[in-house]
MIPA-692682 format. One record per residue: residue in one letter; x, z, y of N, C-alpha, C, O in turn. Coordinates in steps of 0.05 Angstrom, whole numbers, padded with zeros to 5 digits, always signed. Example, Ala and Ser with C-alpha at 12.3 -4.5 7.8 and 13.67 -1.06 7.14 Angstrom:
residues 2
A+00264+00156-00114+00246+00156-00090+00264+00156-00066+00285+00169-00066
S+00257+00142-00045+00273+00143-00021+00258+00157+00001+00268+00161+00023
END
This chain:
residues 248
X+01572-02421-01933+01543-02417-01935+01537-02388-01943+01546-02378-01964
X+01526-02377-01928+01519-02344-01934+01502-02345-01959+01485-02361-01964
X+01512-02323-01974+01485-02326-02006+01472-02301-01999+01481-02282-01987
X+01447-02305-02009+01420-02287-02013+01408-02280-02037+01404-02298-02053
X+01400-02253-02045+01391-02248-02079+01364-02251-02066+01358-02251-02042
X+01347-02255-02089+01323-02247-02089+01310-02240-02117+01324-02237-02137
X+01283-02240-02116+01267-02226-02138+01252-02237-02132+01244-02240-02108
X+01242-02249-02154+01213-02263-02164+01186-02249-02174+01186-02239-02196
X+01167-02250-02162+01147-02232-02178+01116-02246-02185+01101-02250-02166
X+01109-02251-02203+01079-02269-02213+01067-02260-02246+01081-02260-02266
X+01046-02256-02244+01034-02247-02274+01032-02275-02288+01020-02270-02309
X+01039-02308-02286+01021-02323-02301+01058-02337-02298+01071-02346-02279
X+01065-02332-02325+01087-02343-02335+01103-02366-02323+01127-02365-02317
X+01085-02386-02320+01086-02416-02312+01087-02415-02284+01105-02427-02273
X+01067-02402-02269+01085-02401-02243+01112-02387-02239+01128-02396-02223
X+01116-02365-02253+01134-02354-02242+01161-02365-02249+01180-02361-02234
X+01165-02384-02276+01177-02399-02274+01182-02427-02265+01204-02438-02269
X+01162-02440-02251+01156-02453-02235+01171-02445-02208+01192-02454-02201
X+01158-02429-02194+01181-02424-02170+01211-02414-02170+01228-02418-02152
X+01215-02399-02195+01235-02397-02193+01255-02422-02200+01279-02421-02195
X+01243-02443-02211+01258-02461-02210+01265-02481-02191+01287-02493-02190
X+01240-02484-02172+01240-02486-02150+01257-02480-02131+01266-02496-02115
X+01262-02454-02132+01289-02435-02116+01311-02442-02117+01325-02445-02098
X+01322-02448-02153+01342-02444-02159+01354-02482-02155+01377-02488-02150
X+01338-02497-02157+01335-02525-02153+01343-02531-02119+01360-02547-02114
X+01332-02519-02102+01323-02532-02084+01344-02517-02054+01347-02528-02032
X+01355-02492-02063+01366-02464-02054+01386-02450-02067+01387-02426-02073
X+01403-02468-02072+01434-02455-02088+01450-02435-02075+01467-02421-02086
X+01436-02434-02036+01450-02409-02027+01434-02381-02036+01442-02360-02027
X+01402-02383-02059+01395-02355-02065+01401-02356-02091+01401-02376-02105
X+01406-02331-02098+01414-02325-02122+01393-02310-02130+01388-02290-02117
X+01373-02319-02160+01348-02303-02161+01360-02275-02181+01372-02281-02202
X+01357-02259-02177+01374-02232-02197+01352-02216-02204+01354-02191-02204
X+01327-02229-02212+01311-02215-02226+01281-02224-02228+01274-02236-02207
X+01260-02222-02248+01233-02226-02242+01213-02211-02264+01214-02202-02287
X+01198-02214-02248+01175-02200-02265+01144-02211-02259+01136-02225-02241
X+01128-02199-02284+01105-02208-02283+01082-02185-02285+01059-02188-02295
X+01094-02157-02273+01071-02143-02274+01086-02111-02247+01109-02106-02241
X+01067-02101-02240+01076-02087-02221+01091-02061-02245+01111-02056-02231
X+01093-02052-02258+01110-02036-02281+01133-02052-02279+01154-02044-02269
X+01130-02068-02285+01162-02087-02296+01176-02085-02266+01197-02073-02260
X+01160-02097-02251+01180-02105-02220+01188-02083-02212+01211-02083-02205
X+01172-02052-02209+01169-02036-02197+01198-02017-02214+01214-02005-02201
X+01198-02019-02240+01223-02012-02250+01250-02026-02244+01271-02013-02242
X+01247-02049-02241+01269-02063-02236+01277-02062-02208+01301-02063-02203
X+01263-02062-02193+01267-02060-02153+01292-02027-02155+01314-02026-02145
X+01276-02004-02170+01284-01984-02163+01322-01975-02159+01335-01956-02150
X+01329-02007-02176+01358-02015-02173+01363-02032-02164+01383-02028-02151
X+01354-02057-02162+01359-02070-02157+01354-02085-02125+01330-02090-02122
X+01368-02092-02105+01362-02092-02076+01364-02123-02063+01380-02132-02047
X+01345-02136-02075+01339-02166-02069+01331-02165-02031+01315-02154-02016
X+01349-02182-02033+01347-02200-01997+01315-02206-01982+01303-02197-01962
X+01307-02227-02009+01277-02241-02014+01268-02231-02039+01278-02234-02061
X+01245-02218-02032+01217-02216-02053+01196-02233-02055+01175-02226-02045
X+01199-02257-02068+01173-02271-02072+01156-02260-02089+01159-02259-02114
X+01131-02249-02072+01110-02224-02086+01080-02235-02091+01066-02230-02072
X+01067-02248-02111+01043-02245-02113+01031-02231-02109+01037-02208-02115
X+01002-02238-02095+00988-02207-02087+00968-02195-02111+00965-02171-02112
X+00954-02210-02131+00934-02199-02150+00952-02194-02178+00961-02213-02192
X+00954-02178-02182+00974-02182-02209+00956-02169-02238+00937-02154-02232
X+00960-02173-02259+00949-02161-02289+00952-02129-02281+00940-02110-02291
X+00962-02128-02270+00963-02084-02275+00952-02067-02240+00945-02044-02238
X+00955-02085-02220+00946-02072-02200+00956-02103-02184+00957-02126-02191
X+00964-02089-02157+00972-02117-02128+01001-02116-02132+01013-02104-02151
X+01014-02131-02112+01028-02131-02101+01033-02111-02080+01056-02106-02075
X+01022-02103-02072+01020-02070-02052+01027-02051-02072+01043-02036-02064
X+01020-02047-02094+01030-02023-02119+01053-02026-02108+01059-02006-02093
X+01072-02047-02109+01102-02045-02119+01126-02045-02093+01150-02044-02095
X+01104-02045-02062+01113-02039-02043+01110-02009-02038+01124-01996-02023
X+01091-01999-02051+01085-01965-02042+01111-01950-02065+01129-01934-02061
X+01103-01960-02084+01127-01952-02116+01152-01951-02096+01164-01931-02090
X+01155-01973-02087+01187-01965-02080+01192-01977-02048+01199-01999-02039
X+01184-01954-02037+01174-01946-02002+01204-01949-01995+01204-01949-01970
X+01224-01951-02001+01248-01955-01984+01267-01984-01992+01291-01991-01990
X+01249-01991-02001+01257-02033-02005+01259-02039-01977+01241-02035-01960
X+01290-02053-01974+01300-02060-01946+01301-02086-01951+01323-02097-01950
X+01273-02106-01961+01274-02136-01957+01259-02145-01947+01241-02132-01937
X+01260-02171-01945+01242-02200-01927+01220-02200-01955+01227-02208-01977
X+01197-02192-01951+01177-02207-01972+01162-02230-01953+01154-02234-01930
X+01165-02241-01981+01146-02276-01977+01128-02271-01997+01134-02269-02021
X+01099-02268-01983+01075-02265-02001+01068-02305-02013+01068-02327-02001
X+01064-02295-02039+01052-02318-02049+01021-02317-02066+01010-02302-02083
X+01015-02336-02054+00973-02325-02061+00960-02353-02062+00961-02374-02049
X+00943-02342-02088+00931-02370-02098+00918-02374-02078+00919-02359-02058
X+00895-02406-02080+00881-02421-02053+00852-02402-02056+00833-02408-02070
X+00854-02382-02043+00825-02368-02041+00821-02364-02014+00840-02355-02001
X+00802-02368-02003+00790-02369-01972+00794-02352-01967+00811-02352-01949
X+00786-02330-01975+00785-02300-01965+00814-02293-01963+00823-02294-01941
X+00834-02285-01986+00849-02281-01982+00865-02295-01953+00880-02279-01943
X+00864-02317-01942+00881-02339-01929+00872-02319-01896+00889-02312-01879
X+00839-02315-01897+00831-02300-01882+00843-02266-01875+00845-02255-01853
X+00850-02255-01899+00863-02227-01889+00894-02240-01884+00910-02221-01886
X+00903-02257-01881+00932-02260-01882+00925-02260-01853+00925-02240-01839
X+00920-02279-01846+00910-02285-01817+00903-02263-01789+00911-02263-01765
X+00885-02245-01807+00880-02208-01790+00914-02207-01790+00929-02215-01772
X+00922-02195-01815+00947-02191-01810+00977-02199-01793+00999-02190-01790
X+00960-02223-01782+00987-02242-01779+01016-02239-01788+01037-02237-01775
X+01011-02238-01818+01025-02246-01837+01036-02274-01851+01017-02290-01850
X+01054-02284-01862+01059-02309-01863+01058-02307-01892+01062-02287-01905
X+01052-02327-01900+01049-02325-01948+01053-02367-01940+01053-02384-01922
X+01057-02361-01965+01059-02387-01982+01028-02396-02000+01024-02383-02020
X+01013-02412-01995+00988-02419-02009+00994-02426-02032+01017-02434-02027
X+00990-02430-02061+00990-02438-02083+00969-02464-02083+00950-02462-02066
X+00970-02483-02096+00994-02498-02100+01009-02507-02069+00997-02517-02050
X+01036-02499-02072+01055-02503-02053+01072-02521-02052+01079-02520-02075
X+01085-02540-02040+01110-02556-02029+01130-02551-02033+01131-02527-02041
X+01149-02560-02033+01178-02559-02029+01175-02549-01999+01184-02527-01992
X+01162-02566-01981+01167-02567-01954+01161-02537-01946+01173-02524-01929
X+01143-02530-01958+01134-02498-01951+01144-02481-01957+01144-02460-01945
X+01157-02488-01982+01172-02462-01988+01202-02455-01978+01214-02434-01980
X+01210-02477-01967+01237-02481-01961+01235-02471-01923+01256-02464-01912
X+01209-02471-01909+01202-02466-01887+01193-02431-01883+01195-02420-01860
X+01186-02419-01902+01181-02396-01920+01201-02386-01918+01201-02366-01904
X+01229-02398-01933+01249-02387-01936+01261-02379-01920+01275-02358-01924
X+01261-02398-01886+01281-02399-01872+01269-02377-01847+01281-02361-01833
X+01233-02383-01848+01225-02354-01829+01240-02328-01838+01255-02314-01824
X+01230-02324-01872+01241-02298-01874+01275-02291-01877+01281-02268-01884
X+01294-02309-01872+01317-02304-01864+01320-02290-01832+01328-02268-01824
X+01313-02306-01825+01310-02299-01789+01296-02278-01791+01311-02259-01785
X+01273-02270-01798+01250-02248-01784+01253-02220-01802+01260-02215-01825
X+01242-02208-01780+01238-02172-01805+01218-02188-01814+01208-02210-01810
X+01216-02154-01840+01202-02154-01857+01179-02149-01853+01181-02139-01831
X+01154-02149-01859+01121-02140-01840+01126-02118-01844+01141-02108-01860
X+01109-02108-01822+01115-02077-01812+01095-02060-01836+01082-02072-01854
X+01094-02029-01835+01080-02028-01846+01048-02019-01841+01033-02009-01859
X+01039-02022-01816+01014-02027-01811+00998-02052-01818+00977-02055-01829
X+01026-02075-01804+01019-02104-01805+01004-02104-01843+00984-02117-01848
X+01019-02086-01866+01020-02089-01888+00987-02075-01897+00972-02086-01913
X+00984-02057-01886+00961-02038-01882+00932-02052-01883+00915-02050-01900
X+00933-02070-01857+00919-02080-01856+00905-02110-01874+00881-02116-01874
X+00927-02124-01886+00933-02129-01910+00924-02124-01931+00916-02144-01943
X+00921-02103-01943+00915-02092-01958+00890-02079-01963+00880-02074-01985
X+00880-02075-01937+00847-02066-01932+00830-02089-01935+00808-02083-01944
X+00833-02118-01931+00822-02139-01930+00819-02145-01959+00797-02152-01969
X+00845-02144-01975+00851-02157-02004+00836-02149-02019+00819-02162-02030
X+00842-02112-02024+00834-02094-02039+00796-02083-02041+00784-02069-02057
X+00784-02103-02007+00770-02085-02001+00746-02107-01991+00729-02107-01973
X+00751-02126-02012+00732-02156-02002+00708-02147-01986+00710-02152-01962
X+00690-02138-01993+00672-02133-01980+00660-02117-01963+00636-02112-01957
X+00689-02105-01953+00686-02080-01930+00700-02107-01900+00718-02124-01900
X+00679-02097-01882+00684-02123-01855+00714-02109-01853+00720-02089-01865
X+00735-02125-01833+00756-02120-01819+00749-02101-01804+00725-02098-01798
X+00776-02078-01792+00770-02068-01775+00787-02063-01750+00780-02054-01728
X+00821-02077-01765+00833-02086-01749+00846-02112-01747+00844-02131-01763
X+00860-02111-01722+00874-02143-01724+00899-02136-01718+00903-02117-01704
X+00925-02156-01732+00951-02146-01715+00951-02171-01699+00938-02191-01706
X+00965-02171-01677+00975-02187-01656+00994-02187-01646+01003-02167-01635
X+01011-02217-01646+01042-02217-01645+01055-02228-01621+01063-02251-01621
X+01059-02213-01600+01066-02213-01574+01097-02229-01577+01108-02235-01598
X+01105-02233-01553+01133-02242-01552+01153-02227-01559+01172-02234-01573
X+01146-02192-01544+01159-02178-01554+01159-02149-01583+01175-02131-01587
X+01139-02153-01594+01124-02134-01611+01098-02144-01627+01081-02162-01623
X+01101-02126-01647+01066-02126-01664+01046-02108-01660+01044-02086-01672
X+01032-02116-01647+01010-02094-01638+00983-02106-01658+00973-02128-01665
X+00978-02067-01662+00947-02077-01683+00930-02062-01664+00933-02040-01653
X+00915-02077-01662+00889-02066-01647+00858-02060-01670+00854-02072-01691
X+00839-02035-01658+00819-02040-01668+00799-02063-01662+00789-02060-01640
X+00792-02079-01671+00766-02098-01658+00762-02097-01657+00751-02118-01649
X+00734-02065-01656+00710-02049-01634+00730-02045-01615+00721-02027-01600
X+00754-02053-01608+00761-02040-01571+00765-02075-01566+00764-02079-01542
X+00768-02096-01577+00771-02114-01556+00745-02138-01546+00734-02155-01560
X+00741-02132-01516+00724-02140-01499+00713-02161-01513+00696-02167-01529
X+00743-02178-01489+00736-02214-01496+00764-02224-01502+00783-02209-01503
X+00767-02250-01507+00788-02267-01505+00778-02282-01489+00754-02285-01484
X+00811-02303-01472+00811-02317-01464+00833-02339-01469+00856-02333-01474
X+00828-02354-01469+00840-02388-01473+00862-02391-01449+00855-02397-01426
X+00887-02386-01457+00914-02403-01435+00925-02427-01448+00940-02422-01467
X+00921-02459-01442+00926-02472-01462+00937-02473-01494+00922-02483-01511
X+00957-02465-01501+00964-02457-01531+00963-02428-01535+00969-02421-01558
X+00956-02411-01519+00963-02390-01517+00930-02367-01519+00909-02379-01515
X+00929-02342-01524+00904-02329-01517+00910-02293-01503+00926-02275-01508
X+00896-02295-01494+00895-02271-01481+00864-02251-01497+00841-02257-01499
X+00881-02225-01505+00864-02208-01510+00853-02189-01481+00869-02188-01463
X+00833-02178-01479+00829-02160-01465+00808-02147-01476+00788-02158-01485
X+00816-02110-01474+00807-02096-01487+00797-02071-01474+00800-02070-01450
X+00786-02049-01486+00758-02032-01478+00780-02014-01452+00768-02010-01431
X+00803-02007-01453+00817-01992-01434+00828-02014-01412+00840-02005-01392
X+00826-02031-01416+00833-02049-01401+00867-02065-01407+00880-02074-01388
X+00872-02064-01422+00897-02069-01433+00893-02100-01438+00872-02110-01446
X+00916-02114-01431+00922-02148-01433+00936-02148-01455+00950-02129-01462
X+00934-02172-01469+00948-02177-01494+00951-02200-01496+00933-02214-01506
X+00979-02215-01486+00975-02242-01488+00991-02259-01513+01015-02262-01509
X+00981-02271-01539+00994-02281-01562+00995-02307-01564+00975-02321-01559
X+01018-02319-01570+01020-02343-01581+01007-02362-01594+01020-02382-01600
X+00982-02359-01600+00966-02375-01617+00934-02386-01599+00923-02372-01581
X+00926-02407-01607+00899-02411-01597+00874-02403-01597+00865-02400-01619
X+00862-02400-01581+00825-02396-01583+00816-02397-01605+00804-02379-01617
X+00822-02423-01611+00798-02430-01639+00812-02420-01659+00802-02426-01680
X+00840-02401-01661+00853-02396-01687+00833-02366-01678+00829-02356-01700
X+00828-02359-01670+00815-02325-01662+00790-02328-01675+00784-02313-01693
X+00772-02349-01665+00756-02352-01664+00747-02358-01687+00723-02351-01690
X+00760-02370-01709+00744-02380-01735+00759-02350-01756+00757-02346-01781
X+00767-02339-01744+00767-02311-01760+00744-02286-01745+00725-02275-01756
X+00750-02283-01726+00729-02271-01707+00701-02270-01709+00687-02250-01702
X+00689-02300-01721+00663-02303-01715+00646-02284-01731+00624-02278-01723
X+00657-02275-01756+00649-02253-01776+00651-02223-01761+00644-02203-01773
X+00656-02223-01747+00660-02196-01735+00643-02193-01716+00650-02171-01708
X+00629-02197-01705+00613-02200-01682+00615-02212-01655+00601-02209-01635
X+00640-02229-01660+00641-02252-01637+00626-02279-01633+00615-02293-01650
X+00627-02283-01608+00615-02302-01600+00639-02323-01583+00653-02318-01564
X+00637-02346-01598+00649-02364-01574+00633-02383-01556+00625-02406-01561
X+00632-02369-01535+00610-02380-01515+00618-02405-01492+00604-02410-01472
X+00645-02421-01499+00654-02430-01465+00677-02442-01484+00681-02427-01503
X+00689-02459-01483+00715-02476-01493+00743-02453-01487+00766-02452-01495
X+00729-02440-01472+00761-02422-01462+00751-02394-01464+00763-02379-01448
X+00732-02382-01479+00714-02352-01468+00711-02351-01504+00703-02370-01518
X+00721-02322-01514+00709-02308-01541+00698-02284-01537+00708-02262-01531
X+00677-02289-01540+00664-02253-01528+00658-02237-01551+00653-02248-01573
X+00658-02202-01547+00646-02188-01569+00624-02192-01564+00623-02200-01541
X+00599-02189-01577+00576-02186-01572+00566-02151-01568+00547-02145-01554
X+00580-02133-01579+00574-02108-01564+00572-02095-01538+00559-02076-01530
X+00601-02118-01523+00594-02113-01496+00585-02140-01479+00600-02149-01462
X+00565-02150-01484+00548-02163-01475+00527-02150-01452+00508-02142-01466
X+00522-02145-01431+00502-02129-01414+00479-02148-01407+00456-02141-01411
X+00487-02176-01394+00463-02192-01387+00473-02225-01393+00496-02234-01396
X+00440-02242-01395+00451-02264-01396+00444-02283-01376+00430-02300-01385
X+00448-02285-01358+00439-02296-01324+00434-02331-01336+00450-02341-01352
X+00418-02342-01328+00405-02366-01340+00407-02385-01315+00401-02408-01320
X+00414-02381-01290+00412-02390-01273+00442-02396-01257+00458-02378-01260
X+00448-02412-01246+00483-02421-01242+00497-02434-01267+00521-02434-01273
X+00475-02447-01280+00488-02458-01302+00501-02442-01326+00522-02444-01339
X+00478-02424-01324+00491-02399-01340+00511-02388-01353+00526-02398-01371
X+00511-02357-01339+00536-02343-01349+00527-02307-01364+00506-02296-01369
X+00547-02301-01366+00545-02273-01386+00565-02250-01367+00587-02249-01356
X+00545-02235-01371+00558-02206-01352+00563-02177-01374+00547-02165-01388
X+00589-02173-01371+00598-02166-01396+00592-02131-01386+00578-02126-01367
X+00602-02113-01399+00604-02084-01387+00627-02066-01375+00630-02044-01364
X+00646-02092-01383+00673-02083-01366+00656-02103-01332+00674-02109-01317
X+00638-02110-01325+00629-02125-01303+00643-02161-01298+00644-02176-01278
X+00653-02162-01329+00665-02189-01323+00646-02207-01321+00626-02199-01332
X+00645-02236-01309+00628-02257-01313+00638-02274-01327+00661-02280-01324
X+00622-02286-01348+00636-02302-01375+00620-02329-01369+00595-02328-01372
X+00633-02352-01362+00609-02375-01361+00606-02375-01391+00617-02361-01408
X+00586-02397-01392+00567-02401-01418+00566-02440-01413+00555-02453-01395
X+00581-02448-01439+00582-02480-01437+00546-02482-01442+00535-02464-01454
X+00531-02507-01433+00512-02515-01436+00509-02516-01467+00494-02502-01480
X+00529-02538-01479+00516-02529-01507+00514-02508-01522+00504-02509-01544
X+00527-02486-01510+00527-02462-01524+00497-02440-01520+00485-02423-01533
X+00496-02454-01498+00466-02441-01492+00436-02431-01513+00424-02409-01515
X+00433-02446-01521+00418-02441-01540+00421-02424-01566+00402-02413-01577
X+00453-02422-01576+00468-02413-01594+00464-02388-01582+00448-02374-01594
X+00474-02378-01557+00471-02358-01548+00453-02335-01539+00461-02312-01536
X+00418-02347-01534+00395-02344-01538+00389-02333-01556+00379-02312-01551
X+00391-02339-01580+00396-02343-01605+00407-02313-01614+00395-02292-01620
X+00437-02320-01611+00454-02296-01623+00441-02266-01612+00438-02245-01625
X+00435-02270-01580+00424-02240-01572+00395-02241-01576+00385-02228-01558
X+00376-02250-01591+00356-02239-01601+00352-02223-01622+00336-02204-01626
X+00374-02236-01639+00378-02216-01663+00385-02180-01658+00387-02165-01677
END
């Protein structure tokens, strides 16, 4: 069995010994070789120490969890963010398409946690960027999104993308240069982050920006004529929603 160090990081005592016991209980192939409970403490101790896995809280007593990734910019590990149950937060993980562990957590989750960040790099550091603009910056809107292709992470701005479209499990971005982007995840996962941004989901398979919206044709069972000249049907019950959204 291959062994793995890691480092533990949490400001509230009881969790941090909580998961680490968790770890050490549940995962005899990681060896935990260190923890802390404030970005000073971790941020001194990383500067030697070269853990596999970083289980990193993101709000900490002295600054984030981002402090102690910028402190020590040449940490070559797998972090697993762990973050209490706050909406918002769950929401910038999501822009990011980043993976965290929710508080209160599972066995099942954490042990699923474990085994992505064996397999996968570490988030890039835009993917991290973006991250960090959401956390740090609650009440400034998103301004990007990352998106995780089969072969790469692409962050896009979301003033450049058009519309989406619905391929059964799958979605397709298309954006202001005309660029396709097709990701692994569904409509409605876009969509219930999106809708704060100035989207519209108009059609079971159609997410539109509302900036490039040009007309709304009421006739053919109505549809939407975008400014790239696409035609977007418009489900009946969305109709009225949509009336609606472009009067404002």
């Amino acid at each position: 069995m291959k062994k793995f160090t890691s480092f533990v990081v949490d400001d509230i005592p009881e969790a941090l010994e909580m998961l680490s016991n968790d770890i050490e209980r549940n995962h005899p192939e990681i060896e935990i070789i260190g923890k802390a409970s404030s970005v000073v403490e971790a941020s001194k101790q990383l500067q030697t120490l070269k853990p596999d896995l970083l289980f990193l809280d993101i709000m900490l007593g002295d600054g984030t969890g981002f402090d102690i990734l910028e402190i020590v910019p040449n940490l070559n590990t797998k972090v697993i963010f762990v973050t209490a149950s706050d909406e918002f937060a769950i929401k910038a993980f999501k822009f990011a398409a980043i993976d965290y562990i929710l508080k209160p957590y599972s066995i099942n989750e954490l042990t699923n946690a474990i085994a992505k960040a064996k397999d996968q790099i570490q988030p890039r550091q835009k993917q991290l960027s973006v991250l960090k603009q959401l956390v740090t910056q609650p009440t400034e809107k998103p301004k990007r999104l990352s998106l995780h292709t089969s072969e790469k992470i692409i962050i896009v701005d979301i003033e450049n993308i058009v519309r989406c479209k619905s391929d059964n499990n799958y979605t397709t971005f298309y954006l202001l240069d005309n660029t396709k982007i097709l990701v692994s995840k569904t409509l409605k996962y876009y969509s219930d982050i999106l809708k704060e941004v100035n989207f519209l989901r108009v059609h079971q398979s159609h997410l539109v920006n509302k900036s490039f919206i040009k007309e709304f044709i009421k006739s053919d069972g109505g549809y939407l004529i975008l400014t790239d000249s696409s035609n977007i049907p418009v489900s009946a019950r969305k109709k009225t929603e949509i009336i609606a959204a472009l009067k404002k």
